[in-house]
N, C-alpha and C positions, 0 to 999 in steps of 0.2 A: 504493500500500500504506500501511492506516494507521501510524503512529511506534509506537513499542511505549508512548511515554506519552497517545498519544489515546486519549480517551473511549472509544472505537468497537474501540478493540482488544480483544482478548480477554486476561483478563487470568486465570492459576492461581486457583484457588479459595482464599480465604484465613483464618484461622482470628481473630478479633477478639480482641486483648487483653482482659481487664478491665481495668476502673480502678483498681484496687488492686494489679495486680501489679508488681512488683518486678524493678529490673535490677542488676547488680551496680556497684560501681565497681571501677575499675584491678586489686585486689590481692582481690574480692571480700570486703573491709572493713564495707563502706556499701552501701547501697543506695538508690534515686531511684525513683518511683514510675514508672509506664509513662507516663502522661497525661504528667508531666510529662517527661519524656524524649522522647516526640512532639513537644511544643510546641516543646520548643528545637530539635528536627529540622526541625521545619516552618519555623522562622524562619533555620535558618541554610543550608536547600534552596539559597537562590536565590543565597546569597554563595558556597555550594558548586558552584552549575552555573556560572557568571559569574567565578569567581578561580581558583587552581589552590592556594587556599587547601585546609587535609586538613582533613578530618572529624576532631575529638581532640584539637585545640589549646588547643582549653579541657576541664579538665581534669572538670567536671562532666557534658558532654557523652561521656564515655568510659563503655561499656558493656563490661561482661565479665560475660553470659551472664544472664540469667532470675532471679529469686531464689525464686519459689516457683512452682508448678503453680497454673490456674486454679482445683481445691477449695481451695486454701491460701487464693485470692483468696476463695471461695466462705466460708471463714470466716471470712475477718480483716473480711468486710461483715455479719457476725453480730456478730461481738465489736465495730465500729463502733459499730453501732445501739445494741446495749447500751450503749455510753459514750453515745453523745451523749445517750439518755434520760436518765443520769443526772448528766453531765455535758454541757449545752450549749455552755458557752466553746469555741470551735476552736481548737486546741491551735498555738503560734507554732511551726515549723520551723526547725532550725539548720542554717546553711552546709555546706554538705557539700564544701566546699573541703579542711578539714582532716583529715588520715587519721590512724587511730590504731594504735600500734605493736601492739598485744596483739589487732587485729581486734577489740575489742569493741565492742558500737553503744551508747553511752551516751544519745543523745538526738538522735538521726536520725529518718528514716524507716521505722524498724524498729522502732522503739520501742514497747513493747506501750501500751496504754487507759493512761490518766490513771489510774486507778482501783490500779493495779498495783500500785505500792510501798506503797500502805496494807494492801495484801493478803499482802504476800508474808508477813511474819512469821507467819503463821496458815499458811501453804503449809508453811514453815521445819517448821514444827511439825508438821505433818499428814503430812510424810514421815519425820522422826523416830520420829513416832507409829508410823508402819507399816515400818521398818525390819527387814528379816528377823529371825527368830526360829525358831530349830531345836529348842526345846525339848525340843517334843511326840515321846515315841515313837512308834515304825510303830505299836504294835497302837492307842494312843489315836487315831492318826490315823484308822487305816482302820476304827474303829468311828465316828467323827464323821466322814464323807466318805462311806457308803455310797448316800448318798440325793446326794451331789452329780450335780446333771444333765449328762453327757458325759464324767464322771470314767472312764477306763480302768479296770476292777476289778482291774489287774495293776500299777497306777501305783508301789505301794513296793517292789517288785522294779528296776522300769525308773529309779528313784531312783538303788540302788544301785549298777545296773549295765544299760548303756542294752542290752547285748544279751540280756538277761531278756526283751526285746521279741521275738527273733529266734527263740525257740521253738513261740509259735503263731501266727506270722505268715503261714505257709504253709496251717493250714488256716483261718484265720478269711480272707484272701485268696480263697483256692480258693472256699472257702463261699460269699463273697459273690457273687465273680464269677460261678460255676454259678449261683445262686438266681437272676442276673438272666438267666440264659438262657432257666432253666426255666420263669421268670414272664413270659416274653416268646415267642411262640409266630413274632415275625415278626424275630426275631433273623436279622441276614443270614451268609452264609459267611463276611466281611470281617472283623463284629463278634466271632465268636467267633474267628477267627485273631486278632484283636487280642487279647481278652482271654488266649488261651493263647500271642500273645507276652510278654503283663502278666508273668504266670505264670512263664515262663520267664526272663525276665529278674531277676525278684524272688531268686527261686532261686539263679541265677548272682551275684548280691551277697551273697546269704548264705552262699553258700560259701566267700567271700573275708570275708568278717565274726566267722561262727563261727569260724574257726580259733584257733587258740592263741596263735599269731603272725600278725598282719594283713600279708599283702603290698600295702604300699603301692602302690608302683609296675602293680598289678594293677587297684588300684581305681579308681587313675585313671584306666586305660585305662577303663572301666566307667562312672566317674561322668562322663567327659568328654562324652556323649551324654544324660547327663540320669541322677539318681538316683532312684529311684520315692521319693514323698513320706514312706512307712511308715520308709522306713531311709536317710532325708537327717537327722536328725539323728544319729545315730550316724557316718554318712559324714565330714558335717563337721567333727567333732570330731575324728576321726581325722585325715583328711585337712589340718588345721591346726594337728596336734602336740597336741591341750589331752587329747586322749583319748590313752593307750599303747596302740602296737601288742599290747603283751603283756597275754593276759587276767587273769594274777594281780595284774598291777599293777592294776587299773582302778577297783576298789571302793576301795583306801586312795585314791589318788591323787584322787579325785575328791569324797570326806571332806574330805580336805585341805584343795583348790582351794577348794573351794563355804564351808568355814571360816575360809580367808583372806579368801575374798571381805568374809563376814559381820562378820567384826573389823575387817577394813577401813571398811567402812562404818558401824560402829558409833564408831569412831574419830574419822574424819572429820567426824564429824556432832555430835561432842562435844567437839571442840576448835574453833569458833568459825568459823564459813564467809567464804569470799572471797566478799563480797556483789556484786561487779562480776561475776564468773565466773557464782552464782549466780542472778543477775539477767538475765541470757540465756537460761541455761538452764530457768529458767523459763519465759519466753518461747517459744522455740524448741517446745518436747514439747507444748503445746498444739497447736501447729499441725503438727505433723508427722503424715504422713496423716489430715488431716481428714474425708476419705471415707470413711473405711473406721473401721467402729464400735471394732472392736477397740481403737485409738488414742485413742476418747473414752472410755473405761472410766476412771475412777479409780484404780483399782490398775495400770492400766497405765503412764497417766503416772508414777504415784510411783515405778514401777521403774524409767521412763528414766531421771529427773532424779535416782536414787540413781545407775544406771550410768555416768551422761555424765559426772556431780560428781566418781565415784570418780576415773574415768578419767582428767580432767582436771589434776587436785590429782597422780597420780604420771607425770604427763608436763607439766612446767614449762615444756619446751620450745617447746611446741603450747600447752598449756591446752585449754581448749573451744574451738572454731572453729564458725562455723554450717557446717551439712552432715555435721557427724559423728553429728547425732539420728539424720538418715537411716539410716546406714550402721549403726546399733543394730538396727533393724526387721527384716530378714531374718534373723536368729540370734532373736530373741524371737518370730518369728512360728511362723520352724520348731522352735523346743525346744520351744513350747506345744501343738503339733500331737500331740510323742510322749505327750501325758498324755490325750488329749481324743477322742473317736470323731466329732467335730464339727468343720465350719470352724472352723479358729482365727481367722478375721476377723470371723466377728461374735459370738465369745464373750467374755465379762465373767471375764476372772483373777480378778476379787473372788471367784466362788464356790469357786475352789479353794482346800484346803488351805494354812495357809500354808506349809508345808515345800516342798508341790508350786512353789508363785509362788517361792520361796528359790532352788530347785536352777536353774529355767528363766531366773532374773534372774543368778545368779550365773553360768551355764554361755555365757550372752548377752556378758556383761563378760569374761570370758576369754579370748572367740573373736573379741570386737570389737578386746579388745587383742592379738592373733594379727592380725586382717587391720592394725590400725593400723601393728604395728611391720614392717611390709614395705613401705608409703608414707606414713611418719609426715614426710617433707620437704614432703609437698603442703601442710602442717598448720603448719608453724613459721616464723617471721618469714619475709617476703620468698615465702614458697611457691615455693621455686625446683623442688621436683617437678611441679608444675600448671604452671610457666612453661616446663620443658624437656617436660613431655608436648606439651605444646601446639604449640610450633615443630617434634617430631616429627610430631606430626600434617599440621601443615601444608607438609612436606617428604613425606611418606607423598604426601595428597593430589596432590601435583603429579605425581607419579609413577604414579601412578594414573586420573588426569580431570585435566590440564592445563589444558582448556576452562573446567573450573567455578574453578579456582583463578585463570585468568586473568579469566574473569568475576567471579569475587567482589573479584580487586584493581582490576577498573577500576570497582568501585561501591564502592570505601573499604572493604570490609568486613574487620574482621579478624579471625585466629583467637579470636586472646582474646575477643575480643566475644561470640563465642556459645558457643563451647568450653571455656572455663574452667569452666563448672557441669556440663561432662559430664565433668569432671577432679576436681572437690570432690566433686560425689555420686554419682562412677560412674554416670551416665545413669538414677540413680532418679528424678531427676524429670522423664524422657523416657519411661520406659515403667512399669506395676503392679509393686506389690511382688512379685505373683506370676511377672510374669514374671523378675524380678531375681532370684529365686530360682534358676530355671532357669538365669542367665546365669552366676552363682554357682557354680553347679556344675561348669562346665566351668572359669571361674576357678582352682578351689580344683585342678580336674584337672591343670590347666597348673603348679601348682606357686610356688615363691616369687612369679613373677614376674607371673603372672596379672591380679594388679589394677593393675601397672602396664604392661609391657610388652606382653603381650594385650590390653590394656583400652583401647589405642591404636589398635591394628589393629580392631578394633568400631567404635570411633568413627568409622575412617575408610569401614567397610562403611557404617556408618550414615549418615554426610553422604553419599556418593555414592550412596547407595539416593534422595535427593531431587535429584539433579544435574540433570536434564530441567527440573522445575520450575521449580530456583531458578537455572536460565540465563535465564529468561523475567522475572526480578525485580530492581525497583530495589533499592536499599538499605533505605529502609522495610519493604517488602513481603520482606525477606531476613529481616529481623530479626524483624520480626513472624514469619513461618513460623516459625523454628529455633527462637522461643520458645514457641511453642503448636504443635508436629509433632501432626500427625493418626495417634498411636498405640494411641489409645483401644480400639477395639477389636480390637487385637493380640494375637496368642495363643502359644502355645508353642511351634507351628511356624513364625512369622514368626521368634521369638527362634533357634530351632536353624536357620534360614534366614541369620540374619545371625552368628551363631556358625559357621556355616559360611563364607560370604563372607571372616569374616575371619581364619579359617584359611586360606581358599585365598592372601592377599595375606602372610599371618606365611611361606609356605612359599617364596611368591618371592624376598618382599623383606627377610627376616628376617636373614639372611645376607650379604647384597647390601651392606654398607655405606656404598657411596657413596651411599643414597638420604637419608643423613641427614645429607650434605654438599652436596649436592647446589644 
């Protein structure tokens, strides 16, 4: 029988790094490019099979998890090209020995194009420039907005008050869904029971929504299976405190928030910026979802980098961290969806309104700081919340697959190596925005504890969803996998599959305390 490392064996099919991507260091700090992270694996393989020397002793050789998705990689060899045309010197790289206490990448491998710091100033200014403004009345608005393309014609009602939306919901709904019966002659018995379960279910959230007083506790049961997309932004806001249960609050309250937000940011932006913080952040919103057009819009980045700025200046504690861009995008994708009869992913906010981009940027930062202050410890020095999810995880796992856990300890591998990035960005950069949406929903269902304590029990459906595999894999070929997973074309029901799974393990083991002494 051949060895499992000859030629001749059969080896998992394996998904190739790019050259550009990124792994993290120890505290997900730093990061070391992939190429270079192989080399030093390939050189220290043979002192690894031959001593009982550990993988990690050198502190450069320490991997904690992936740092961007292969389109991240896909554009940071766009923004390359462009440097090198206009800059050919190759730029000298610094030690990455030393770690920095505030997580900031000052002049690593992270570090954006040579070209960057002559730019930023003009950036500084070009987000000032576009700084929310509520000026404008409804009626000025919705005489200059009638001709906007995908604009909802109901959009300054759903401003005021998002369940303005919940009145013809049911027959623009109905409508649609009929029309595509009636335009389809080979509509099966399956598709229409689906469509009049759509129907039905829409209904039964509405019923729980119009009310006067919102029964939390209802909706969760409801949203835990998935919230229809029409009425996830309202869901969410509720279900994360930013919206009142009670209908007469929700117009003042929401004046309010969306006016803090706007002074906040007006503020901030004119007493003198933390150029260190701001110098990330700028960095970081370019690259986040690269793939997906929505994210290369202009108006869009200028509303991260107002959001993530705000966000970071009133929490000292944390500051900016990389990974929190991400966790912006699901609350920006889904608020812009309630204004728009179109994919919000490949639409351009520049054409809206700006009061519309105001409410959807400010309603983004209130809910971002909701999910932050329920796992804002993953965020602040030392990240002692990513470091105890993670030894849960890895106490989950053993209880679970003992096989794969003793396989991965006899090939060095360890949690933090690849688990810590499904700790910082909540596994967005394992599966689409879209489906984190979905995953989302059942988060917010679960309650305070969702994004951490759930979000453990996923991870560990998730690792063991590849256990057969990655029993067949060295260490190389471990790392490689966990950091390019074949989820690409994953759907909704893969997500409510693994949403599932790891309910069934929260039901055993949730309780069970010994598993995390164990």
């Amino acid at each position: 029988m051949a060895s499992r490392n000859s030629p001749n064996s059969r080896r998992p099919e394996m998904v190739q790094l790019d050259r550009h991507d990124y792994v993290f260091d120890e505290n997900g700090g730093r990061g070391t490019p992939a190429s270079t992270f192989f080399k030093r694996l390939a050189s220290s393989s043979h002192s690894r099979n031959s001593s009982s020397a550990q993988i990690g002793d050198n502190i450069d050789s320490k991997v904690v998890g992936a740092a961007y998705s292969h389109a991240d990689a896909l554009r940071m060899e766009q923004l390359s090209l462009t440097s090198s045309r206009e800059s050919p010197e190759p730029r000298t790289k610094q030690s990455l020995s030393s770690k920095s206490s505030t997580y900031f990448d000052l002049d690593d491998d992270w570090d954006a194009n040579i070209e960057h710091d002559t730019a930023l100033s003009k950036r500084i200014e070009k987000s000032i420039e576009n700084k929310p403004d509520s000026s404008k009345s409804s009626k000025e608005l919705y005489s200059t907005s009638r001709n906007v393309s995908g604009l909802k014609m109901q959009f300054d009602g759903i401003i005021r008050d998002p369940a303005s939306s919940l009145y013809s919901l049911h027959d623009r709904s109905s409508g649609m869904l009929l029309a595509r019966v009636d335009s389809n002659d080979s509509t099966t018995t399956a598709e229409i029971e689906e469509i009049n379960s759509r129907i039905l279910r829409i209904n039964r959230f509405k019923k729980v929504l119009q009310a006067s007083n919102v029964d939390i506790g209802e909706l969760k049961k409801l949203a835990w299976s998935g919230i229809p997309e029409e009425l996830r932004p309202m869901s969410w806001q509720l279900l994360l405190g930013y919206l009142p249960t009670n209908a007469e609050r929700r117009v003042a309250t929401l004046a309010r928030k969306r006016k803090e937000y706007l002074d906040g940011v007006e503020q901030v932006f004119s007493s003198g910026l933390d150029q260190v913080m701001w110098h990330q952040i700028s960095i970081d919103v370019p690259r986040t979802n690269p793939h997906i057009k929505l994210y290369g819009f202009e108006a869009t980045q200028r509303a991260l980098e107002r959001i993530l700025y705000l966000w970071a200046i009133r929490h000292p504690a944390s500051g900016y961290v990389q990974g929190i861009n991400d966790l912006v995008t699901p609350f920006f994708q889904s608020f812009l969806s309630a204004y728009i009869d179109t994919d919000p992913e490949n639409y351009d906010p520049g054409k809206l309104p700006k009061e519309v981009l105001d409410v959807v940027e400010a309603d983004s930062f209130w809910c971002l700081t909701k999910l932050l202050d329920g796992i804002q410890d993953n965020y602040i020095h030392a990240q002692p919340g990513i470091q105890r999810q993670v030894a849960e995880l890895r106490d989950l796992t053993t209880r679970i697959d003992a096989s794969l856990v003793k396989h991965l300890t006899e090939e060095n591998v360890e949690f933090m190596q690849f688990s810590f990035r499904w700790m910082n960005c909540l596994l967005m950069r394992e599966v689409s925005v879209k489906n984190t949406i979905r995953m989302w929903d059942t988060y917010m269902a679960e309650g305070p504890n969702g994004f951490s304590e759930f979000h453990v029990y996923v991870c560990a459906a998730f690792l063991v969803k590849w256990s057969q595999q990655l029993q067949k894999m060295d260490f190389q070929e471990i790392m490689m996998f966990l950091q390019a997973l074949p989820t690409k074309d994953w759907t909704e029901k893969d997500m409510e599959l693994l949403l599932s799974e790891a309910f069934m393990w929260q039901s055993l083991f949730k309780n069970a305390s010994a598993h995390l002494r164990s």
